[in-house]
N, C-alpha and C positions, 0 to 999 in steps of 0.2 A: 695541925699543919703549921708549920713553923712562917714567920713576917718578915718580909726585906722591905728594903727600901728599893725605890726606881726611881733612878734618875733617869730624864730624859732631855738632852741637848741638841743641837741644833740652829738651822740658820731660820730668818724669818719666813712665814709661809709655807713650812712645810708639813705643816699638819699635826703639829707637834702635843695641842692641845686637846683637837679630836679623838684621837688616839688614847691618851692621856687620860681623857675623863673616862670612855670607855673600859678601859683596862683597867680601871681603879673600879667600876664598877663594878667591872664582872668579877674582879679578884675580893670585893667586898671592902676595897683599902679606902682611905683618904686620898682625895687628890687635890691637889695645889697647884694654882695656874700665876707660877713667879712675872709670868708676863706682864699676867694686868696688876701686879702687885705697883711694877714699873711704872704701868702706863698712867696706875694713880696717882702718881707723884708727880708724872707729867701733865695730868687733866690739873692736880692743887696747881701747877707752879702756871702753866696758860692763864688759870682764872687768876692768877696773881698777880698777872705781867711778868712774870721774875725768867720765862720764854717766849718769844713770839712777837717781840716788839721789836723797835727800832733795836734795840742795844740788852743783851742776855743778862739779867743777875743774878748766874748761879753762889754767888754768894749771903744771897739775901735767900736762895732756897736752903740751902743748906741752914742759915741761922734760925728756919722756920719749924725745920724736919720736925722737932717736939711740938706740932700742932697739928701733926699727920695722925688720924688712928684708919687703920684697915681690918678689916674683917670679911670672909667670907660668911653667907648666911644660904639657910638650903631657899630654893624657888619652888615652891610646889610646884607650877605650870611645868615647870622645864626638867625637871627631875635634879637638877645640879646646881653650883651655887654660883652666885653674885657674890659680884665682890660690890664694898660698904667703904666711902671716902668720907671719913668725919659722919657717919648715919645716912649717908643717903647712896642710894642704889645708880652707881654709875657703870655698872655694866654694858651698857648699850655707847655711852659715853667716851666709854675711853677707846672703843673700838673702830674709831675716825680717822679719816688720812691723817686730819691737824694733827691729832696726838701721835700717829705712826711718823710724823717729818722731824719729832722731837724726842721720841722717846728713848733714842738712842743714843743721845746727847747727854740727856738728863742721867743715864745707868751708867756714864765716864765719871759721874763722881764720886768720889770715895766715899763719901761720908753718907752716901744716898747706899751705895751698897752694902756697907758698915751694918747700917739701920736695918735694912729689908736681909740680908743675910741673917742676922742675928735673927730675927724672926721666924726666918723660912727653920732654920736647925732648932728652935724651940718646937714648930711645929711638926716636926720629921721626928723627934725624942723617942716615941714609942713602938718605931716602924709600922709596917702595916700602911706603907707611904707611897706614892706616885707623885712625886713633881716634876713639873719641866718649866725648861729655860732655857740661859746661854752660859750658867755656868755653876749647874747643876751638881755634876759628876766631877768638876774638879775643885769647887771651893764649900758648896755648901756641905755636900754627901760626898766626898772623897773616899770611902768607905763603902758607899753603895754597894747592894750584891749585884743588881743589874744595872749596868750599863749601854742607853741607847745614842747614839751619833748619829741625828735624822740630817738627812741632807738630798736639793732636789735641784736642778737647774732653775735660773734666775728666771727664763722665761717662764717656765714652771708654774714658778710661785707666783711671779707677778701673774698672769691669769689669773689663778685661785683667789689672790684677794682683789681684782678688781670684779671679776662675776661676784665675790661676796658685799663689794663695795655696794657697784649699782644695785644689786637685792636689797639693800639696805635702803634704796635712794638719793646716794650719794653720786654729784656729779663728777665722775674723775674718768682719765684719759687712762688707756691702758702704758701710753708713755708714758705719764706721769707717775702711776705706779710701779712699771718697771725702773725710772730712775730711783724711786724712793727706797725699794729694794736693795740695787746693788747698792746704796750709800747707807744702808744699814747694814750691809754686808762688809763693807769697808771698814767703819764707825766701828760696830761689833769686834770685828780682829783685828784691830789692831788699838783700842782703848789701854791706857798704861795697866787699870786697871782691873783683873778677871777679866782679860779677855774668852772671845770665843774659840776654844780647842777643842779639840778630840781628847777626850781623855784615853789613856795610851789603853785601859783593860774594854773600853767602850767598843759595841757591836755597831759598827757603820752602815747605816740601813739610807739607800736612795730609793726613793720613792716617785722616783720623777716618771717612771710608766705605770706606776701600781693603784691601783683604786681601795676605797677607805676598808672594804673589806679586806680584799689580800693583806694589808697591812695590818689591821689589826689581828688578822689571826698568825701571823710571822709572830708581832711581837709579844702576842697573847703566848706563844708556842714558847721562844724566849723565857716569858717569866714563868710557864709552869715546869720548865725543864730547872732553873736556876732553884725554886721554891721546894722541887722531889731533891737537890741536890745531883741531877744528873745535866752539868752546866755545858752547853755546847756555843764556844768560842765562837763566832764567824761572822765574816760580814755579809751583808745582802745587797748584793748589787744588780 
């Protein structure tokens, strides 16, 4: 049976991850979570000051980026992988409001997406691939065979990550969340840089009434239709 590539795109909180790992699971692929790729660069530049202070130095990040190394490694407990910021396991780390009020800031720079793109396409080379992001299917895999465009209403989302928040122990307000939301939704499309788009061949899937199963078996359906070669176009709405 022949290997594509999956891109999967999208706005923040739409379960783009879940999905993601699952899929790549059952399909037997690699999967890549370009997310926390970001949000590691955003956890290096907090602990650096170079965010989150009085006054932004993204240009003292950027003169840094050659002290960045990332790696996924598998988790036995979890069956999936962590991602590795310079050896240490910040998977728990970077999945914080802090880093969600900045992360989106930090992926407007070019030279931050330069770096992490080149990456992501060294590690996409031999398909047999499942990544997602926010600009997946149009900069990294433009080529992709499948194309997903996950998208959910802002109130949506914002639930989903503040019940993930408090689960976590973290004190946040579900306004606080949802403003953080649409200003990553803001941020996101309209960055000079890869913004966030639909890529025009991508399947439009809103998931704001659907539960983690129905979704994954849509877009489980999607990739086994794309994978026999019998590729059916459409969106889900």
């Amino acid at each position: 049976m022949r290997k594509i590539t999956i891109a999967i795109d999208g706005y923040s909180s739409t379960g783009k991850s879940t999905v993601a790992k699952r899929l790549a699971k059952a399909l037997g692929y690699v999967y890549v979570d370009t997310g926390a790729m970001y949000r590691a660069v955003t956890l290096f530049a907090l602990r650096n000051g170079y965010v989150g202070g009085a006054e932004d130095n993204f240009d003292a990040l950027v003169a840094s980026l050659s002290e960045i190394d990332l790696r996924f490694r598998p988790n036995a407990e979890t069956g999936q992988s962590d991602i590795y910021l310079n050896g240490e396991n910040v998977e728990r780390e970077i999945r914080t409001l802090e880093v969600s009020k900045y992360v989106s800031q930090v992926a407007t720079l070019e030279a931050v997406r330069h770096k992490l793109v080149e990456m992501q396409q060294k590690m996409g080379a031999e398909k047999g691939l499942v990544m997602d992001g926010r600009d997946i299917g149009t900069v990294v895999f433009p080529d992709a065979e499948l194309k997903i465009f996950m998208t959910a209403s802002p109130e949506t989302r914002a639930q989903r990550r503040f019940d993930e928040l408090r689960q976590r122990g973290e004190q946040v307000t579900f306004d606080e969340v949802l403003k953080n939301v649409r200003q990553r939704d803001h941020i996101d499309s309209t960055r000079k840089v890869s913004p966030l788009q639909k890529a025009e061949e991508a399947i439009e899937f809103d998931n704001s009434n659907l539960g983690l199963e129905e979704q994954f078996e849509a877009i489980h359906n999607y990739a086994l239709d794309v994978i026999s070669g019998q590729d059916k176009k459409k969106d889900a709405r």
